[in-house]
C-alpha positions in Angstrom: 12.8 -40.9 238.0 9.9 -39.2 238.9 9.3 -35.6 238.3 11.7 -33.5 240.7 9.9 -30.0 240.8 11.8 -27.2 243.1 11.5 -24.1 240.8 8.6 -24.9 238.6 6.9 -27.5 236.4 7.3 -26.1 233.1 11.4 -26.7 234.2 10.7 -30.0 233.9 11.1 -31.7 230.1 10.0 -35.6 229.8 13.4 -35.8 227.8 17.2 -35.1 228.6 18.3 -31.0 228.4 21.7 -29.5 227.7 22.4 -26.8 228.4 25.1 -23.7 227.6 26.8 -21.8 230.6 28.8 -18.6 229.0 29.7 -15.0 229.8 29.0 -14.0 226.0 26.8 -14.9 223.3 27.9 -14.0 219.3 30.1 -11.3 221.1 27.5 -10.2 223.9 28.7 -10.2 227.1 26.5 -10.4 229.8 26.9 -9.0 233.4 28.5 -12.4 235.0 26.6 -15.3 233.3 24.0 -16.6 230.6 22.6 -19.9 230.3 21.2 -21.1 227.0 20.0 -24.0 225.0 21.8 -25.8 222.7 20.1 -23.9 219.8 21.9 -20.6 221.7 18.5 -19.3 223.3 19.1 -17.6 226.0 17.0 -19.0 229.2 18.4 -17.3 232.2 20.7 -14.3 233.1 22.9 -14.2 236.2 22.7 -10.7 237.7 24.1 -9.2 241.1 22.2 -7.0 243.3 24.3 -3.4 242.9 22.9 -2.6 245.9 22.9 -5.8 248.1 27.2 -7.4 247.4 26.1 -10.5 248.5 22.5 -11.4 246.6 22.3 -12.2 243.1 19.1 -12.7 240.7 18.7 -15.6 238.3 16.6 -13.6 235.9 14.3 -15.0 233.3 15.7 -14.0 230.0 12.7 -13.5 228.2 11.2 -11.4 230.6 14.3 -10.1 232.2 11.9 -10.5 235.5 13.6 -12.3 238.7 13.3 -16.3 238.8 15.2 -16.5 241.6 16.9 -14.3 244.6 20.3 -16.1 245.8 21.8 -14.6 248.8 24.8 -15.5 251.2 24.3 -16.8 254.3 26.0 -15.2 257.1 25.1 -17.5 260.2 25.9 -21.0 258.5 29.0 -23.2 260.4 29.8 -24.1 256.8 29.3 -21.1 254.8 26.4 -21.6 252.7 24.0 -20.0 250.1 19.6 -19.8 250.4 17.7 -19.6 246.6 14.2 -17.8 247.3 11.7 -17.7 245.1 11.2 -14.1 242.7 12.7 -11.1 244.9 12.3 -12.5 248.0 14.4 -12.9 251.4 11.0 -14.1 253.3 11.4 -17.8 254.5 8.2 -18.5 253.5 9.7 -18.4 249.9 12.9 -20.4 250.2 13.3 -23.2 248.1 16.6 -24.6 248.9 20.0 -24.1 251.2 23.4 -25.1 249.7 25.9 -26.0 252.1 29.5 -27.1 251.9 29.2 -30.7 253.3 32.7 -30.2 255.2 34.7 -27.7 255.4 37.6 -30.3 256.2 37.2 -31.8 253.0 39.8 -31.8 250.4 37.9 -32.5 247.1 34.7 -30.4 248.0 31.3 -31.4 248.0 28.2 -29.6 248.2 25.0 -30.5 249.8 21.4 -29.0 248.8 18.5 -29.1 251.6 15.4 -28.5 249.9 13.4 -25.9 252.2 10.8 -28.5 253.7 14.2 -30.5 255.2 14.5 -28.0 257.8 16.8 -30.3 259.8 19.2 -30.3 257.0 21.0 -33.6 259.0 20.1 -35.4 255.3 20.8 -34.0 252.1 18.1 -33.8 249.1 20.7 -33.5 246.5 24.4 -33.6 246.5 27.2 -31.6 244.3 30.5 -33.2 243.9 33.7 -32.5 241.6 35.5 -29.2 241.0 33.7 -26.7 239.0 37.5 -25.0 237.4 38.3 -29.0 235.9 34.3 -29.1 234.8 34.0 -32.4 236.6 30.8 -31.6 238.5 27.7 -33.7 238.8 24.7 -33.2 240.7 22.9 -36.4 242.4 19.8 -37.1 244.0 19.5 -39.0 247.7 17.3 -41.6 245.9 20.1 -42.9 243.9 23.2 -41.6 244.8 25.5 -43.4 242.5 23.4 -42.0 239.2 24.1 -38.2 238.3 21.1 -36.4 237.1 23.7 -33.5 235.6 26.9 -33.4 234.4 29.0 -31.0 233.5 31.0 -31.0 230.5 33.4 -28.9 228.3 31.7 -26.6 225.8 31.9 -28.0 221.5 30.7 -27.4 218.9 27.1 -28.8 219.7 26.2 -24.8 220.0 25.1 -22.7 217.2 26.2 -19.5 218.6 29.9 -18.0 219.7 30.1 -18.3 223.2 33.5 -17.7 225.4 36.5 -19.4 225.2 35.5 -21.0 229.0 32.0 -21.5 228.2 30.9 -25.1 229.7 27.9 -27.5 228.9 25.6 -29.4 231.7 23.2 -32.4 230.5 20.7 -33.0 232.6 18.4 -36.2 233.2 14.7 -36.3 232.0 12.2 -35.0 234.4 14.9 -32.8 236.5 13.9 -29.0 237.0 16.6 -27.5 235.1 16.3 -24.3 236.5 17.0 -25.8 239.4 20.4 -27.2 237.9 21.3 -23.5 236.4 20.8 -22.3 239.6 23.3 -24.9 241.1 26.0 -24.2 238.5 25.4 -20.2 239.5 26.5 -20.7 242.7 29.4 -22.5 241.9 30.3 -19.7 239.3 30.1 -17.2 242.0 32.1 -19.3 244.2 34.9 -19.8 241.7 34.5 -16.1 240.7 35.8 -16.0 244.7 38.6 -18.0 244.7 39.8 -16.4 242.1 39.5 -12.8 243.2 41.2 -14.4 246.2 43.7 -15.8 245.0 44.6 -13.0 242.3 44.8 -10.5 245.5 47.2 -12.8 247.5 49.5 -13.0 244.5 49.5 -9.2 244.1 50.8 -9.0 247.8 53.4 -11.4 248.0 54.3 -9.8 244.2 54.5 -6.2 245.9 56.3 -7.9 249.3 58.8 -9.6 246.6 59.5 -6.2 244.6 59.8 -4.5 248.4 62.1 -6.5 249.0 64.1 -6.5 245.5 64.2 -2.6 245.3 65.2 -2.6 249.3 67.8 -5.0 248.1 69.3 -2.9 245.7 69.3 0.7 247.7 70.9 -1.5 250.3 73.8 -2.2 247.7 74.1 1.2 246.6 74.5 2.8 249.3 
């Protein structure tokens, strides 16, 4: 496949990459997620905005300098996320939309308009699989059936200690991998979601169930 370019050509290896997704390395944890090679060299940091909830930096980890800005999109019929490039918000400096393909869908599946596709009836890229089972892959609209990243469960391949939860991606030759990280941070931030989500509904129905259980039993006493 020829060279697919969003973030930057150095991204772009003539060979396969792995890479590492963790929230620690050799005991470091990191502010929500680190993405090394297999050699355990950290290549990018996942960092929020403190003050902006909904915009988060890939940062370059040997620079600590912004890669990317990924914000939440408000306005999207299917909720959806916009990668710009360094700091920005400014269109001019998009580089690609991720949108859920439909929100009716069961299994989910993700689609990525590059920012030139400003039609978005077409997707550049699509993300299918569910990030919790690490059964994602990433495919490109020239050949849909190939996956140019997969996702995979962390071993031993690594040199360093990573977490328990920590997760691998190979990607095809000639595939910006940035690109790719930035697609697996997304996910993480949607999972990171759910979960808050779901955690806060079964704290609810917990407290409704001990309501009723303690109401239960001043009932019988009385």
């Amino acid at each position: 496949m020829e060279n697919s370019i969003i973030v930057g050509e150095e991204y772009c290896k003539p060979e396969p990459m792995e890479l590492a997704f963790s929230t620690t390395i050799n005991g470091v944890k990191y502010k929500e997620f680190v993405i090394t090679d297999l050699d355990g060299k950290a290549l990018f940091l996942l960092s929020s905005d403190i003050a902006i909830k909904k915009k988060w930096f890939i940062l370059d980890a040997a620079t600590g300098l912004p890669l990317l800005s990924i914000i939440k999109k408000k306005w999207s019929l299917h909720k959806g996320w916009q990668a710009f490039r360094g700091e920005s918000k400014d269109e001019n400096n998009c580089l690609f939309t991720v949108k859920k393909s439909s929100n009716l869908m069961i299994h989910t599946e993700w689609d990525v308009f590059l920012a030139p596709n400003t039609e978005e009836v077409e997707w550049d890229f699509k993300i299918t699989g569910e990030y919790n089972k690490r059964s994602i892959q990433v495919v490109h609209k020239r050949d849909p059936t190939a996956a140019i990243a997969k996702m995979s469960q962390h071993d031993k391949v690594v040199k360093v200690r990573l977490a328990n939860d920590a997760f691998r991606v190979t990607i095809s030759s000639n595939i910006d991998f940035a690109f790719i990280a930035s697609l697996i941070s997304i996910l993480h931030l949607l999972q990171q979601k759910h979960d808050a989500r779901k955690n806060s509904i079964e704290t609810i129905a917990n407290e409704i169930e001990q309501g009723v259980v303690l109401g239960t039993m001043s009932a019988a006493s009385s």
